[in-house]
FITORDO-560390 format. One record per residue (C-alpha): residue number from 1; x, y, z; residue in three letters; chain. Coordinates in steps of 0.02 Angstrom, whole numbers, plus 32768, in hexadecimal, padded with zeros to 4 digits. Layout:
+-----+------+------+------+------+-------+
|  nr |    x |    y |    z | rest | kette |
+-----+------+------+------+------+-------+
| NUM |    X |    Y |    Z |  ala |     A |
...
+-----+------+------+------+------+-------+
REM end
This chain:
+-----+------+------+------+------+-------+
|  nr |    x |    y |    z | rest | kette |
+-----+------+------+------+------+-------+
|   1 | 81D7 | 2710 | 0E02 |  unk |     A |
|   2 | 827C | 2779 | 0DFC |  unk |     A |
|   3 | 8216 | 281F | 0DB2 |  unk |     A |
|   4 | 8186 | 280E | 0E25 |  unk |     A |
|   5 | 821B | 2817 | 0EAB |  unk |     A |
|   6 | 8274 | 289E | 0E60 |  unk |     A |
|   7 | 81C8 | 2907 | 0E53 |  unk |     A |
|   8 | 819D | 28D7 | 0F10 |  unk |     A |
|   9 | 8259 | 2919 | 0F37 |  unk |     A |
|  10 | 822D | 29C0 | 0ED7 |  unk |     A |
|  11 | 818F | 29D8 | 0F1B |  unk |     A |
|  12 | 81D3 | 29C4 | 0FCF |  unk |     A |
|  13 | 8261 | 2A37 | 0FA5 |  unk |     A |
|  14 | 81ED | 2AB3 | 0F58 |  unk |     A |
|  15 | 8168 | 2AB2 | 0FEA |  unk |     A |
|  16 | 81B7 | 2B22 | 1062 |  unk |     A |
|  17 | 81E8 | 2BA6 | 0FEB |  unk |     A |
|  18 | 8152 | 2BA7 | 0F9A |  unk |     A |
|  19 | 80E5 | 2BDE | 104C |  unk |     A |
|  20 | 816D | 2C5B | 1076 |  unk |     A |
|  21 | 8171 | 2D21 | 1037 |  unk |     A |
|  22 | 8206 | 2D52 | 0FEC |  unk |     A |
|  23 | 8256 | 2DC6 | 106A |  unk |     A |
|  24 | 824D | 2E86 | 1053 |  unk |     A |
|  25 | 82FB | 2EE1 | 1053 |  unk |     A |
|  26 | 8314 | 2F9F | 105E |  unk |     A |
|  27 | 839F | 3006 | 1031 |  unk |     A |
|  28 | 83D7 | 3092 | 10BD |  unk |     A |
|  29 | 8470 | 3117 | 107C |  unk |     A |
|  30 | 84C9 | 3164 | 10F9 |  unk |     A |
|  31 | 855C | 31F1 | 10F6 |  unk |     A |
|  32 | 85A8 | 31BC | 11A3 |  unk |     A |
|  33 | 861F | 313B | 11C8 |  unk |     A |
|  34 | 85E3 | 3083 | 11F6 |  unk |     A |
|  35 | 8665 | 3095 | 12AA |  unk |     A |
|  36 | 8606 | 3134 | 12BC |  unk |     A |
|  37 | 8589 | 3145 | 1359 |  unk |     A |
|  38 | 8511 | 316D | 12D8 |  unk |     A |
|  39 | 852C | 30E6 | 1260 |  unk |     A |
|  40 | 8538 | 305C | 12EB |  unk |     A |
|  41 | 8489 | 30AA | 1323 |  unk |     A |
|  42 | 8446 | 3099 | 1264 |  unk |     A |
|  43 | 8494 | 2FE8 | 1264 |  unk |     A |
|  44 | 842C | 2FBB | 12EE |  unk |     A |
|  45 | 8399 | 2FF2 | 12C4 |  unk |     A |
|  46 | 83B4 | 2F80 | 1214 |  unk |     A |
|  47 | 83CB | 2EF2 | 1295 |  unk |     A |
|  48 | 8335 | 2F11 | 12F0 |  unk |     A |
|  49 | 82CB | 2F31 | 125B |  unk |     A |
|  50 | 82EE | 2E89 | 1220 |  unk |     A |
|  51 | 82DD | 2E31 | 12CB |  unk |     A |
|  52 | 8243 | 2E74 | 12DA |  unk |     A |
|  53 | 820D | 2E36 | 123D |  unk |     A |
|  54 | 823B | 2D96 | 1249 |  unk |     A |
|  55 | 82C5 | 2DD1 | 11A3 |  unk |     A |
|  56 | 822D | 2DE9 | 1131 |  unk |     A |
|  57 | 8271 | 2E91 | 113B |  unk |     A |
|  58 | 832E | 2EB2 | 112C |  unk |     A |
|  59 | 8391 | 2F64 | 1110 |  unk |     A |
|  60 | 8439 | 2F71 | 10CF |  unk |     A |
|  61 | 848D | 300B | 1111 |  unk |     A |
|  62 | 850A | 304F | 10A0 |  unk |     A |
|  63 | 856B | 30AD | 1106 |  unk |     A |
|  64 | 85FC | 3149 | 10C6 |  unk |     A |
|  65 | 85B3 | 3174 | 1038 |  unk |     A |
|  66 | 85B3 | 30CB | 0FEE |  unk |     A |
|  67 | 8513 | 30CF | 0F88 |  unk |     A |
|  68 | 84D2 | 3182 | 0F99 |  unk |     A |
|  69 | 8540 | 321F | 0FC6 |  unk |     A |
|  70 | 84E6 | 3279 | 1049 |  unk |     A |
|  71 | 84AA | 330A | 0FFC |  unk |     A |
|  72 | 8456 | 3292 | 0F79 |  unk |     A |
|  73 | 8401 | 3228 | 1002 |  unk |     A |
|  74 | 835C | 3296 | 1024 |  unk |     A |
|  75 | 833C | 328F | 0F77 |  unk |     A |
|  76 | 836A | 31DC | 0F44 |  unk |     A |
|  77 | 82FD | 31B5 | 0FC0 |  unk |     A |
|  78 | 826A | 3219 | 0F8D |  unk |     A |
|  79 | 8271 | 31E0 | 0EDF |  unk |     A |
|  80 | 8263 | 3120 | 0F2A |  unk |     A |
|  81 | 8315 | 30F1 | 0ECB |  unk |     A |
|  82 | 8341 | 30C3 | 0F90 |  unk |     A |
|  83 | 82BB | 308C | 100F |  unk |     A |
|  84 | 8301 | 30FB | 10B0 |  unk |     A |
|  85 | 839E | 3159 | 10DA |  unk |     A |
|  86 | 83F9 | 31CE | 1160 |  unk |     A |
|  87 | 8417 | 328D | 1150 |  unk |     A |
|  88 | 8448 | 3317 | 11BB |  unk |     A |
|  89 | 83A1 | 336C | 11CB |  unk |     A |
|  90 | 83FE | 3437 | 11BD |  unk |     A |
|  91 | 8432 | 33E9 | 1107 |  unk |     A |
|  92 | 836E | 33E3 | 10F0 |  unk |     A |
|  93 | 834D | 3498 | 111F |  unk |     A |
|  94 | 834A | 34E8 | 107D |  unk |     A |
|  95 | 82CC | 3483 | 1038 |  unk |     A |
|  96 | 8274 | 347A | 10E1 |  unk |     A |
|  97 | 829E | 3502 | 1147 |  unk |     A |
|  98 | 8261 | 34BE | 11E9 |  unk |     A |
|  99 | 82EC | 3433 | 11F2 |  unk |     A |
| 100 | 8367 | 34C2 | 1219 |  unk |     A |
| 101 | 8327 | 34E7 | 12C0 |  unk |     A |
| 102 | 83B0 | 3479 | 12F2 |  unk |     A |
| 103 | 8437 | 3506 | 12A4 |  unk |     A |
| 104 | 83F1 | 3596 | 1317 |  unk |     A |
| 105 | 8485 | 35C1 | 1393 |  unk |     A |
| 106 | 8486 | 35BC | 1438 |  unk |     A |
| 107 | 83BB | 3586 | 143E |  unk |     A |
| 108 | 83EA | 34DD | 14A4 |  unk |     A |
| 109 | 8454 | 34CF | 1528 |  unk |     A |
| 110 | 8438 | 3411 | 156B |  unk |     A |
| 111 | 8406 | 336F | 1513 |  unk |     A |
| 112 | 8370 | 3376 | 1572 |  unk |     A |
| 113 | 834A | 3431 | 1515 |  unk |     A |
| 114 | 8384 | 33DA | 146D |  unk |     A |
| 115 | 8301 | 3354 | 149A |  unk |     A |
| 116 | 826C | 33C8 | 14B1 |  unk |     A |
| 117 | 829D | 342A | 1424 |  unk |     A |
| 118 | 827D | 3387 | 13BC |  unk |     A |
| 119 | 81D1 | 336B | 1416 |  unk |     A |
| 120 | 81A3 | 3403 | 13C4 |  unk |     A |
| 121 | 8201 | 33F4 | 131A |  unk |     A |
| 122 | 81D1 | 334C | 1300 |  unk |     A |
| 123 | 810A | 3362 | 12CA |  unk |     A |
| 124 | 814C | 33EA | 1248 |  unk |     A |
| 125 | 81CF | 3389 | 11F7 |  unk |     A |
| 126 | 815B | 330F | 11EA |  unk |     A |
| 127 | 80CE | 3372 | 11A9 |  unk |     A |
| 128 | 8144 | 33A3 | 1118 |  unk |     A |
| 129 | 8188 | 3300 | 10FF |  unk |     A |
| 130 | 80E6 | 32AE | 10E1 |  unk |     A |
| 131 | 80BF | 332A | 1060 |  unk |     A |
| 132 | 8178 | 32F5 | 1014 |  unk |     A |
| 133 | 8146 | 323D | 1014 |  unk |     A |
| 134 | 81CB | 3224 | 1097 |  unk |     A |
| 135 | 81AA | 31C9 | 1148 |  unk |     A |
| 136 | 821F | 3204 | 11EC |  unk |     A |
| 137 | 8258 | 3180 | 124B |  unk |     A |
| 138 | 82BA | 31B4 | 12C5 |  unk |     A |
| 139 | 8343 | 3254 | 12F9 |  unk |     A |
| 140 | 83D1 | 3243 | 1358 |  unk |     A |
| 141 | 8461 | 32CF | 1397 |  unk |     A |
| 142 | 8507 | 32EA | 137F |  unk |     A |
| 143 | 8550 | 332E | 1423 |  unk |     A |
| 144 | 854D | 33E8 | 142E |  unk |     A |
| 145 | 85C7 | 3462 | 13C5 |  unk |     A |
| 146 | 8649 | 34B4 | 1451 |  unk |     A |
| 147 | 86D1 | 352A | 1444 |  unk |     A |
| 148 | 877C | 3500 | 142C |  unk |     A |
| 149 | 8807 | 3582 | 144A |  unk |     A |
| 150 | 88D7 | 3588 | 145C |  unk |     A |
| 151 | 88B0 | 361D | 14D9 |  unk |     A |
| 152 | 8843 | 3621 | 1585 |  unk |     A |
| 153 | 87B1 | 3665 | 1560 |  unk |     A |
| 154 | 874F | 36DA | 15F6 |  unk |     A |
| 155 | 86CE | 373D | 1590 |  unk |     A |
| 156 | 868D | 375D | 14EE |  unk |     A |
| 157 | 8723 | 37F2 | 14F3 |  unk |     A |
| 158 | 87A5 | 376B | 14DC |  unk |     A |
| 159 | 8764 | 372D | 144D |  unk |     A |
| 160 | 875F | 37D4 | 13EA |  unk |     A |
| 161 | 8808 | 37EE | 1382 |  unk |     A |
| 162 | 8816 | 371E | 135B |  unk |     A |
| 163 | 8808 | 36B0 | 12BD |  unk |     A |
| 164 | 876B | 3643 | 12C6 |  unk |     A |
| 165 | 8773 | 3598 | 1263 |  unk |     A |
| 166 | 86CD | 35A3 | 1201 |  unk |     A |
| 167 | 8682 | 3547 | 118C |  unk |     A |
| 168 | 85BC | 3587 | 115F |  unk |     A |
| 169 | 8561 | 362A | 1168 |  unk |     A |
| 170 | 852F | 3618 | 1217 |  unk |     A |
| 171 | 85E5 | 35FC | 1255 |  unk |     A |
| 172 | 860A | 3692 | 1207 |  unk |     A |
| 173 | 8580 | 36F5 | 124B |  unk |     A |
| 174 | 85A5 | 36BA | 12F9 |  unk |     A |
| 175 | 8665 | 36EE | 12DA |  unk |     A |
| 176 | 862C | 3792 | 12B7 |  unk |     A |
| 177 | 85BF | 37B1 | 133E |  unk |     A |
| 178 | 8637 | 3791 | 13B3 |  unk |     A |
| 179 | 86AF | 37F5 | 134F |  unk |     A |
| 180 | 8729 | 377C | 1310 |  unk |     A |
| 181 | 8777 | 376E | 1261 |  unk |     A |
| 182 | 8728 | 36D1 | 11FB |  unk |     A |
| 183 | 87AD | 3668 | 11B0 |  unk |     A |
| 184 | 8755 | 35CD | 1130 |  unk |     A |
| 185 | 87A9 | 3539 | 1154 |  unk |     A |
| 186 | 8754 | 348C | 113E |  unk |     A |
| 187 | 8771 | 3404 | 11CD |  unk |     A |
| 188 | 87E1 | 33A8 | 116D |  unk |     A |
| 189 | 8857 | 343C | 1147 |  unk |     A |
| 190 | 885E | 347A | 120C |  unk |     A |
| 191 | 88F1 | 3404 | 1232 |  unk |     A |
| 192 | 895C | 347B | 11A1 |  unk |     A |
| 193 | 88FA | 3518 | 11F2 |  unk |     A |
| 194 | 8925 | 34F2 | 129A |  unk |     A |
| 195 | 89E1 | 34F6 | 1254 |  unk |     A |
| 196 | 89EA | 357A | 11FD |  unk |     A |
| 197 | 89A1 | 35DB | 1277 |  unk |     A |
| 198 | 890C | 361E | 121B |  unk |     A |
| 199 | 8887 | 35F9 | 1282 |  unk |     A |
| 200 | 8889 | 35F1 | 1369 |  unk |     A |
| 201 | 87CE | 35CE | 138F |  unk |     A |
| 202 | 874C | 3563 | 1332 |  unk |     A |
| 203 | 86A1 | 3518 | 136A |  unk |     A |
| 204 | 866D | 345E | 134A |  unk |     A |
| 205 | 8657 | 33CB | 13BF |  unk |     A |
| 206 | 86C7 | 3375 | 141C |  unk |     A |
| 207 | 86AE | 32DA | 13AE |  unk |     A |
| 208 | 86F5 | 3335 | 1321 |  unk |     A |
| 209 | 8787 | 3368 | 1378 |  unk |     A |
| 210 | 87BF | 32BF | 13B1 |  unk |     A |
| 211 | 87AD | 3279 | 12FB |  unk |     A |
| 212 | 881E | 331E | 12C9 |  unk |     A |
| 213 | 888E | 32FC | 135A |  unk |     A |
| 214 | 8888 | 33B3 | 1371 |  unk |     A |
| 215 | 88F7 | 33C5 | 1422 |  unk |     A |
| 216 | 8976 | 33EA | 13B6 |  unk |     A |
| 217 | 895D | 3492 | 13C8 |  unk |     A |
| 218 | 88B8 | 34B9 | 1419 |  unk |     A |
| 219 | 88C1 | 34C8 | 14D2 |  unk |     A |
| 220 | 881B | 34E0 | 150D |  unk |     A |
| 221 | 876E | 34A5 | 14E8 |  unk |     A |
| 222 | 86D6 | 34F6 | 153A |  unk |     A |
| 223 | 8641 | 34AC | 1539 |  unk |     A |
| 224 | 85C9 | 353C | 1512 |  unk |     A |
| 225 | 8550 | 34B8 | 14B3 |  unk |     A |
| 226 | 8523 | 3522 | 1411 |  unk |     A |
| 227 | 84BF | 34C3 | 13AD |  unk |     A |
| 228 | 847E | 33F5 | 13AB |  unk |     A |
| 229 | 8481 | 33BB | 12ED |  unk |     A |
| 230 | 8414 | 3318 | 12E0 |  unk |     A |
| 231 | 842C | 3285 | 1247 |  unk |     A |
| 232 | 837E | 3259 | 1219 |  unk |     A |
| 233 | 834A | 31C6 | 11E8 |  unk |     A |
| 234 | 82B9 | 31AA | 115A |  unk |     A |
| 235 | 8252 | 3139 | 10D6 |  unk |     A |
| 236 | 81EC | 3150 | 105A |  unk |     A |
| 237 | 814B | 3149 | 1071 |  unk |     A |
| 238 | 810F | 30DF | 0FF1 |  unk |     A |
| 239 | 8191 | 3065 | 100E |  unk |     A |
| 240 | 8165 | 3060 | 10CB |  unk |     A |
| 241 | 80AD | 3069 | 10A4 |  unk |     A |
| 242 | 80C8 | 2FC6 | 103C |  unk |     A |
| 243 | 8102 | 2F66 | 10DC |  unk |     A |
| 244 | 807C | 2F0D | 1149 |  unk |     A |
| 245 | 803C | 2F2E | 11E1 |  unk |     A |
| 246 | 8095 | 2ECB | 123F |  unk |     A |
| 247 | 8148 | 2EFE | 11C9 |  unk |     A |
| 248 | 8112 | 2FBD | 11E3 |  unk |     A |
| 249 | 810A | 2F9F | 1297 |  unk |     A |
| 250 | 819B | 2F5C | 12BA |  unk |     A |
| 251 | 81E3 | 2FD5 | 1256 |  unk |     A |
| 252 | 81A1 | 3071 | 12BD |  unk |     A |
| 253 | 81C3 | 3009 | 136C |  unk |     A |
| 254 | 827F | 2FF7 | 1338 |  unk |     A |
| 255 | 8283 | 30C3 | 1309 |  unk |     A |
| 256 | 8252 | 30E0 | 13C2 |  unk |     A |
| 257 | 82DC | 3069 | 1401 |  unk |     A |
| 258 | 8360 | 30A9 | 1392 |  unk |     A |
| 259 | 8330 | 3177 | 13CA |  unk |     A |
| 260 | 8339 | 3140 | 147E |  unk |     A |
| 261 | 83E5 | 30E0 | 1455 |  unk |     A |
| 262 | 8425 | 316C | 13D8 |  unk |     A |
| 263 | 841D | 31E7 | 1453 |  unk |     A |
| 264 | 8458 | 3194 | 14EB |  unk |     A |
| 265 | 84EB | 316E | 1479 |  unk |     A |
| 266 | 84FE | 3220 | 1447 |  unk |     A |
| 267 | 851D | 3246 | 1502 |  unk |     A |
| 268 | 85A2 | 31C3 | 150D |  unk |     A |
| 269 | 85FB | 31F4 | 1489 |  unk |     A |
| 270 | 85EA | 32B5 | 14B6 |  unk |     A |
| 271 | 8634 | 3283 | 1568 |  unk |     A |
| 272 | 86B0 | 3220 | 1530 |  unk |     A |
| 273 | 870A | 3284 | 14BC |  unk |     A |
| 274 | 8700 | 331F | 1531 |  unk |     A |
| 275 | 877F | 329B | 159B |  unk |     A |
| 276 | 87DA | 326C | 1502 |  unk |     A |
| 277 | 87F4 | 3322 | 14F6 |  unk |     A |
| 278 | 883E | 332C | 159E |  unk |     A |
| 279 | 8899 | 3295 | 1594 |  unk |     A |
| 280 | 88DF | 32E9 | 1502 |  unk |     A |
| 281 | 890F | 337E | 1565 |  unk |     A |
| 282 | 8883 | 3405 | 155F |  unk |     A |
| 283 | 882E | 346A | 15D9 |  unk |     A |
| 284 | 8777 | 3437 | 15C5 |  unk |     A |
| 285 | 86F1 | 34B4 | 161C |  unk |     A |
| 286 | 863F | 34E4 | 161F |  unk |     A |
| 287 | 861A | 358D | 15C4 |  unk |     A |
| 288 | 867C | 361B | 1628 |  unk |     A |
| 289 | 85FB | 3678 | 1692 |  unk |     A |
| 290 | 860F | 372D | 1636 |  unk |     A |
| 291 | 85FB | 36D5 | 158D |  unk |     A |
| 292 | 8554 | 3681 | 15BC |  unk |     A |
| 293 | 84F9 | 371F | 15BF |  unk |     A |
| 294 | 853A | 3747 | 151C |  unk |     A |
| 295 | 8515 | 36A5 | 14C3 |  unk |     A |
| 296 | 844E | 36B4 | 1526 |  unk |     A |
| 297 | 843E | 374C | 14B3 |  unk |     A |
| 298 | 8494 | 3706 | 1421 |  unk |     A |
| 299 | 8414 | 3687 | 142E |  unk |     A |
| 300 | 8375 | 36FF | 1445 |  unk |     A |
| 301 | 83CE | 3759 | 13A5 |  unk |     A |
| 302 | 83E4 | 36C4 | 1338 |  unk |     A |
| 303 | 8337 | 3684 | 136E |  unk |     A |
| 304 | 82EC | 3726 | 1330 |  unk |     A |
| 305 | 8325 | 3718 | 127A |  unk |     A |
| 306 | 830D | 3673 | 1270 |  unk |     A |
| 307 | 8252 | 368E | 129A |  unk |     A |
| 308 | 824C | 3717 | 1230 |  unk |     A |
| 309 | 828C | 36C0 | 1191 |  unk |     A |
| 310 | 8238 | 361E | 11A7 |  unk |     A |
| 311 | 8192 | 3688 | 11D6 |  unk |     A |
| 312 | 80EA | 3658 | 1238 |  unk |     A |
| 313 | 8119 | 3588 | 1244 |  unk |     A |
| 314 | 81C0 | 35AF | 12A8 |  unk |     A |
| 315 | 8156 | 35E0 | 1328 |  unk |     A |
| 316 | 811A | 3534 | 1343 |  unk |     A |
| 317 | 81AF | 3507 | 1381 |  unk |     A |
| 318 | 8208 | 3591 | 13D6 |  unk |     A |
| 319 | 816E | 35DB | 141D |  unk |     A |
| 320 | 8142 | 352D | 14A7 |  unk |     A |
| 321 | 81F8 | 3514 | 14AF |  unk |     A |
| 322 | 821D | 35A6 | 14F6 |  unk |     A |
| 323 | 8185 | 35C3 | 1553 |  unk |     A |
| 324 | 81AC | 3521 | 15AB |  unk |     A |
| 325 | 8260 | 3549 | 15E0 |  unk |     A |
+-----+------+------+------+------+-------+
REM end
């Protein structure tokens, strides 16, 4: 009597398990910071991936270069040793060129421009994705690169003579053009810059220069909106292919939430710094009126040779985006 009681007790223990599927958990590598706008908007997308689900689907963001350091991430993920992570899509541009239409200078001016640029970015990436085994998910902005100076700055004339921060080859093209002397300091050396007096004008966002609490010797901050970098986020496709319907689904609906959040976020953040900024005792202003002609043909210039190195599929995206401005 007591072991037909002990294998009812099993059995009833047993029964629940046994008519449930084991849950499905992804891995998603990120280089940004969890307190991030960026990594809060990955976080959430985790959560709503699994709500969706009913948590027979759960991702683990690891966040900072926990698991993967970014520049590994693309290719961790391809190979399927994690199931998704988040990039910087210019980082992808050398293996697919088209992800760096987001580096041209001076292309967008507006979120809303940034957003139809990805309308027409988007197909392509994908297109070479798929043939990557790699699934987009969803893109979302940083807020756009300005100019920081410890001068006022009236036209491109004042800018000629200076030390530009810069830290790739476009920075330094961009220095050049507008005849400035490029000085190679990385973000987390322009504190000791700043002091030493090596550098008096750099461009990056107004995010980055709260984190750097840069007021301590920048002045100004113009708002000339260079360039809108955007984090992608990915899977791979078999992983995602693996999922059912109804997992792939909510997968794709909870992409489209987190864009829409990511870059409402992004304009949050890009507004509230610019006050930080002020708070903080800069002079924050749109683009001065005699530079905005000269960073419209900037613009036309850098367009040029981007179209012209990438070749006939850059068209596909500069050629309706422009057409419809």
């Amino acid at each position: 009597m007591r072991r037909r009681h002990l294998l009812l007790t099993a059995a009833a223990t047993l029964a629940p398990t046994a008519g449930r599927a084991a849950a499905t958990t992804w891995t998603l590598p990120t280089g940004y910071k969890a307190d991030s706008f960026q990594g809060q908007n990955v976080a959430r997308f985790a959560r709503m991936v699994e709500a969706g689900t009913g948590g027979s689907l759960r991702i683990e963001v690891q966040p900072d270069n926990q698991g993967v350091p970014l520049a590994q991430i693309a290719a961790a993920v391809r190979a399927g040793r994690v199931q998704a992570g988040e990039v910087i899509m210019t980082g992808l541009a050398q293996d697919i060129p088209i992800a760096g239409a987001d580096a041209v200078p001076f292309v967008v001016a507006s979120y809303e421009d940034a957003q139809r640029l990805w309308q027409h970015q988007r197909p392509l990436v994908e297109r070479h994705f798929e043939a990557r085994g790699l699934k987009p998910l969803f893109a979302v902005p940083w807020p756009p690169q300005g100019l920081y100076t410890i001068r006022p700055v009236r036209s491109a004339d004042d800018l000629r003579g200076t030390r530009m921060r810069t830290y790739n080859a476009t920075t330094v093209r961009i220095a050049q053009l507008l005849g400035a002397e490029p000085v190679d300091v990385p973000m987390s050396k322009v504190g000791q810059a700043l002091a030493e007096g090596r550098i008096d004008t750099m461009i990056t966002s107004a995010v980055t220069g709260v984190e750097n609490k840069v007021w301590s010797a920048f002045k100004f901050f113009y708002e000339i909106n260079a360039w809108f970098p955007k984090n992608l986020t990915f899977a791979n496709a078999a992983a995602y292919a693996a999922l059912s319907d109804a997992q792939r689904q909510a997968v794709l609906q909870s992409a489209s939430a987190a864009e829409t959040a990511g870059w409402a976020a992004s304009r949050v953040a890009a507004t509230e710094s610019a006050q930080e900024l002020r708070r903080n005792g800069l002079r924050t202003e749109p683009a001065p009126p005699l530079l905005q002609p000269v960073i419209r043909r900037l613009g036309e210039r850098f367009s040029l040779e981007w179209l012209h190195s990438v070749g006939r599929e850059a068209n596909e995206v500069f050629v309706p985006f422009y057409a419809a401005r």
